[in-house]
C-alpha positions as CSV (number, residue, x, y, z in Angstrom):
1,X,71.9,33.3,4.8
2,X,70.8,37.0,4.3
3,X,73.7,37.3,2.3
4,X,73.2,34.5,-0.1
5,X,69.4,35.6,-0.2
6,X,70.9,39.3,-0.9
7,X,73.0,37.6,-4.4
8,X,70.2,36.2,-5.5
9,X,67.8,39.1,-5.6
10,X,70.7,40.7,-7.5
11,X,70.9,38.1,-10.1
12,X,70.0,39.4,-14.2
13,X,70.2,35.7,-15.2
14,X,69.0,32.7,-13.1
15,X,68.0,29.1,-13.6
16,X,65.3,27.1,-12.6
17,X,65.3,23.2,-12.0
18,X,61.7,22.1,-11.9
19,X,60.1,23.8,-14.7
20,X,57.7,21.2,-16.0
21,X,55.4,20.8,-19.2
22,X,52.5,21.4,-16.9
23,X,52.0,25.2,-17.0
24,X,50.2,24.7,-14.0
25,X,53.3,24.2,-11.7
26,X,55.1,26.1,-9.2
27,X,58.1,26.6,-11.0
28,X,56.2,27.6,-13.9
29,X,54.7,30.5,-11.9
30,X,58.0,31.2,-10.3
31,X,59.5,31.5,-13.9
32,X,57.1,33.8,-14.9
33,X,57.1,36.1,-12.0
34,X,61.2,37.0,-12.7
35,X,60.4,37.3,-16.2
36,X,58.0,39.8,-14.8
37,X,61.3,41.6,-13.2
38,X,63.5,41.4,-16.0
39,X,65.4,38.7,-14.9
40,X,66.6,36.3,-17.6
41,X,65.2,32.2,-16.7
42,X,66.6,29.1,-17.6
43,X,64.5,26.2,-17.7
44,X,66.5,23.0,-16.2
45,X,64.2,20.1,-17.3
46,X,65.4,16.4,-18.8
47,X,62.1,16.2,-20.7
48,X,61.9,19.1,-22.4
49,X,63.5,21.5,-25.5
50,X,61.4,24.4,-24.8
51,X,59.0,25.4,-21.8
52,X,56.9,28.6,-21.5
53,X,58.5,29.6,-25.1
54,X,62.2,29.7,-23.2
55,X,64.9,27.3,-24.6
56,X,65.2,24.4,-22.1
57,X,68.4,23.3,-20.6
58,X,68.5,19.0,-19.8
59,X,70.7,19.7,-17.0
60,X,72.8,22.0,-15.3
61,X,76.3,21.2,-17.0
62,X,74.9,22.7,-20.5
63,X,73.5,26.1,-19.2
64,X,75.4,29.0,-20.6
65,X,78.3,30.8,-18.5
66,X,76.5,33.7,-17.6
67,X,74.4,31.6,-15.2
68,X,75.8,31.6,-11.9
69,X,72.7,30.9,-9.4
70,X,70.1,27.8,-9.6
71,X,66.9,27.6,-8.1
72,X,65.7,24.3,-7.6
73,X,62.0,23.3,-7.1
74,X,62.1,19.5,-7.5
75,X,61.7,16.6,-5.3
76,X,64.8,16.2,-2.8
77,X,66.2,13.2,-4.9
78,X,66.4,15.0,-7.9
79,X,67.9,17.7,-6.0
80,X,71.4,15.8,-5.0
81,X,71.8,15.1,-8.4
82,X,71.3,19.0,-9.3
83,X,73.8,20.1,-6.8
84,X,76.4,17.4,-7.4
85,X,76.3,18.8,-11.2
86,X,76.6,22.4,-9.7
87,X,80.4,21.8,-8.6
88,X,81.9,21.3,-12.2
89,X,79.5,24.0,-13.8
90,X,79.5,27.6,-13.5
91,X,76.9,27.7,-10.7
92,X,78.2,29.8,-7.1
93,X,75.1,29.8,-5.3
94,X,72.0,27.2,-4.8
95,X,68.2,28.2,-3.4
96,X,66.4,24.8,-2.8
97,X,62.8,26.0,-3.0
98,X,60.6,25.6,0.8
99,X,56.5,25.6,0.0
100,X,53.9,24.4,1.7
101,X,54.9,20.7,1.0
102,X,58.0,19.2,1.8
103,X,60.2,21.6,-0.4
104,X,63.2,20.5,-2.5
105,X,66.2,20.3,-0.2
106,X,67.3,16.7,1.5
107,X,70.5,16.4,4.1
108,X,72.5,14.8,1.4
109,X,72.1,17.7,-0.7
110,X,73.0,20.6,1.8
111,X,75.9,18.4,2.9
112,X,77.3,18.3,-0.3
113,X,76.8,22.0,-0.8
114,X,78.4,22.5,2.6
115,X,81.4,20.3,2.1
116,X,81.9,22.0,-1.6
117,X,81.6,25.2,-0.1
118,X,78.3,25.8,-2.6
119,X,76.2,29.1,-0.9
120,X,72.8,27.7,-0.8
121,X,69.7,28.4,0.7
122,X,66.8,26.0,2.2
123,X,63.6,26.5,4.3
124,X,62.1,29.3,2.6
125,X,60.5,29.9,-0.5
126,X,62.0,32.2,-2.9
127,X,58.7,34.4,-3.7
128,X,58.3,35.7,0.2
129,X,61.7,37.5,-1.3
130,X,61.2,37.9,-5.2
131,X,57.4,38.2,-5.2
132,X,54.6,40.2,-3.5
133,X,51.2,40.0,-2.1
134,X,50.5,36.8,-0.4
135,X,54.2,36.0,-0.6
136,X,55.3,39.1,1.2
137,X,52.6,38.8,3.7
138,X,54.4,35.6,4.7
139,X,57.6,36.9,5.1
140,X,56.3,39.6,7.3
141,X,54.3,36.5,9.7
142,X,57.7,34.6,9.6
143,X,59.5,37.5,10.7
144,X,57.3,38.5,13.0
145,X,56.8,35.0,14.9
146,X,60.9,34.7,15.1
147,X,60.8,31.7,12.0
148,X,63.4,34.3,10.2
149,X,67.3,33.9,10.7
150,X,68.3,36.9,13.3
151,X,69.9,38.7,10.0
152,X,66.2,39.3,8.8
153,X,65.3,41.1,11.9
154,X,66.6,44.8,11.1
């Protein structure tokens, strides 16, 4: 997983399912904080044309080519549906966002990621690796309390 982790905090240009209209949200804040690092977002909302002043995608078939990596903070039935649009689009690697709730990722989803051979990653919430304060504090508790992969202990 440390691998697929590693990709993704390479990526210039990544998209985000789960942007909503309500600046408020987490994937709004997510957005905003890999602006903050110069990576280029794409909003992946149905509902919208534009969100936070970005052009919006209405799925994952019509993002441009350059997008390779997905981020998906939505609930876990709108996730399947995400990652089944994944395989005929020019996405190679999937992070189905962990919080505090119940997160984004469902069984049917990482099967289907598994048996498409999709890199994804689930159970952990992408800002204890893109973002800082509070997010890297609970990295550093995961890690120490063994709740990190054995790759994540060096």
């Amino acid at each position: 997983m440390k691998k697929i982790i590693d990709e993704f905090l390479e990526q210039k240009h990544i998209a985000i399912a789960g942007v909503s209209r309500n600046k408020n949200k987490w994937g709004n804040g997510l957005m905003k904080e890999l602006q903050k690092r110069g990576i280029r977002i794409y909003p992946v909302n149905p509902f919208a044309d534009e969100l936070e002043g970005e052009k919006c995608y209405h799925d994952v078939k019509s993002l441009p080519a350059e997008v390779e990596s997905l981020i998906i903070a939505t609930k876990p039935g709108d996730t399947e549906d995400l990652v089944r649009q994944c395989k005929d689009s020019g996405i190679k690697r999937v992070w189905m966002q962990k919080g505090a709730g119940k997160g984004s990722a469902s069984e049917e989803a990482i099967r289907f990621c598994r048996e498409n051979n999709i890199p994804y990653v689930y159970g952990f919430c992408p800002m204890m690796f893109f973002g800082s304060g509070m997010h890297s504090f609970h990295f550093w508790l995961r890690k120490t309390f063994g709740k990190m992969p054995p790759e994540f202990s060096v």
